[in-house]
C-alpha positions in Angstrom: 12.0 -70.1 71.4 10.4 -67.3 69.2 9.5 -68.0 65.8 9.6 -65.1 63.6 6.2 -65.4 61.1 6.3 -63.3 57.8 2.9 -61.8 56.6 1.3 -64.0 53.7 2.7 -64.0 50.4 -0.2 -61.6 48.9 0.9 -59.4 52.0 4.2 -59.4 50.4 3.8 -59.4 46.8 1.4 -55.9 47.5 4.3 -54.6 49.5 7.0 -55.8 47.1 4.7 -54.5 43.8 4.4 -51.0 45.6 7.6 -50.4 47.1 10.0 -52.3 44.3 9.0 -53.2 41.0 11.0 -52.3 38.3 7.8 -51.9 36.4 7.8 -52.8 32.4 11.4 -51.7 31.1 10.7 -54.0 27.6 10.1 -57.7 27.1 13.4 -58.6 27.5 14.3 -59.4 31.3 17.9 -58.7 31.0 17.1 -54.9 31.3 15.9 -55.4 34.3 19.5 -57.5 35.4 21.6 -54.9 33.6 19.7 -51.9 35.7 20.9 -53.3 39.0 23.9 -54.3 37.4 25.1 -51.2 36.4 24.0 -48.9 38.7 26.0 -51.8 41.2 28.9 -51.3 39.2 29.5 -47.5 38.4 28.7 -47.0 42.6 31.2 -48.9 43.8 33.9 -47.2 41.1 32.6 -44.1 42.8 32.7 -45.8 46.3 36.5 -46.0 45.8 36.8 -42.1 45.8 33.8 -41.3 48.1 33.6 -44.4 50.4 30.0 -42.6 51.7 28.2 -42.8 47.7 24.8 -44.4 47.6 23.5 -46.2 45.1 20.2 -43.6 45.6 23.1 -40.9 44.9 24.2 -42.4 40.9 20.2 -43.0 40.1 19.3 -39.9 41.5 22.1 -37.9 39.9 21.5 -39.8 36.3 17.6 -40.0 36.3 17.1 -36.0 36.4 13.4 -36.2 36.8 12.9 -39.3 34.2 11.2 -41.4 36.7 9.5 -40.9 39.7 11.7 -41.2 42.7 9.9 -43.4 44.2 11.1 -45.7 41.5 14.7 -44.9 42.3 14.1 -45.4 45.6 12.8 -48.9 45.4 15.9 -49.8 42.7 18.3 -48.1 45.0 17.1 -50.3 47.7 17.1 -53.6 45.3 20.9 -52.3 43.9 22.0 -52.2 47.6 20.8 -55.6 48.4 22.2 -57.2 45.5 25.8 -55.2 45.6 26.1 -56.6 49.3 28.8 -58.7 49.5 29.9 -58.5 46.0 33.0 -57.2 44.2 32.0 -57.8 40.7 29.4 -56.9 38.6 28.6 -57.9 34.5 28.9 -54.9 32.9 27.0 -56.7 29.3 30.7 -55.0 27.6 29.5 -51.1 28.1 32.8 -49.1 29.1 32.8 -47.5 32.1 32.3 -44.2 30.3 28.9 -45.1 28.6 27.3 -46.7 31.7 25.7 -43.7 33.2 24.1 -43.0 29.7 22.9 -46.8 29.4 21.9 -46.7 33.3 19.4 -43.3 32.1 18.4 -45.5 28.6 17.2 -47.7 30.5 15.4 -45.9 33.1 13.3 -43.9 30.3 12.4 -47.7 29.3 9.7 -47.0 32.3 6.6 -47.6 32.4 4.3 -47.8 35.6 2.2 -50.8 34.8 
């Protein structure tokens, strides 16, 4: 039987720090859960009219140039991951309407280090 080995943790921290941290988006951590939990929930309200919407698509399309892509790459990634499965998502009582503008507040929250 094969046992599948994963690198060491420092292995995977470097990789995790370089391809998907969020970075500093304030002090308070629920930023962080209301990024992913919005950008889950306003891409699969789009999903239901264009069943092939990413959730690259709604950061790229609300970020317009904010943040690096590489960023929105990494979150797209993390969005995907989490929305797997799931139907539901907290939406911390933003309307539907607002989310894209609260999705972009909190992407120019950014900061690299």
């Amino acid at each position: 039987m094969d046992i599948i080995t994963t690198p060491p943790y420092e292995e995977m921290q470097a990789l995790y720090s370089k391809y998907f941290s969020l970075g500093f988006l304030g002090p308070d951590i629920n930023n962080k859960f209301a990024l992913i939990s919005l950008t889950c929930h306003i891409t699969e309200k789009i999903k239901k009219q264009k069943p092939d919407w990413t959730h690259w698509k709604t950061l790229y399309e609300i970020n317009k140039g904010s943040v690096p892509e590489d960023l929105l790459k990494g979150l797209a990634v993390m969005c995907s991951d989490f929305a797997y499965g799931c139907t539901s998502f907290p939406t911390f009582g933003i309307a539907d309407k607002d989310i894209p503008a609260k999705i972009k507040e909190l992407l120019d929250k950014h900061l690299p280090f």
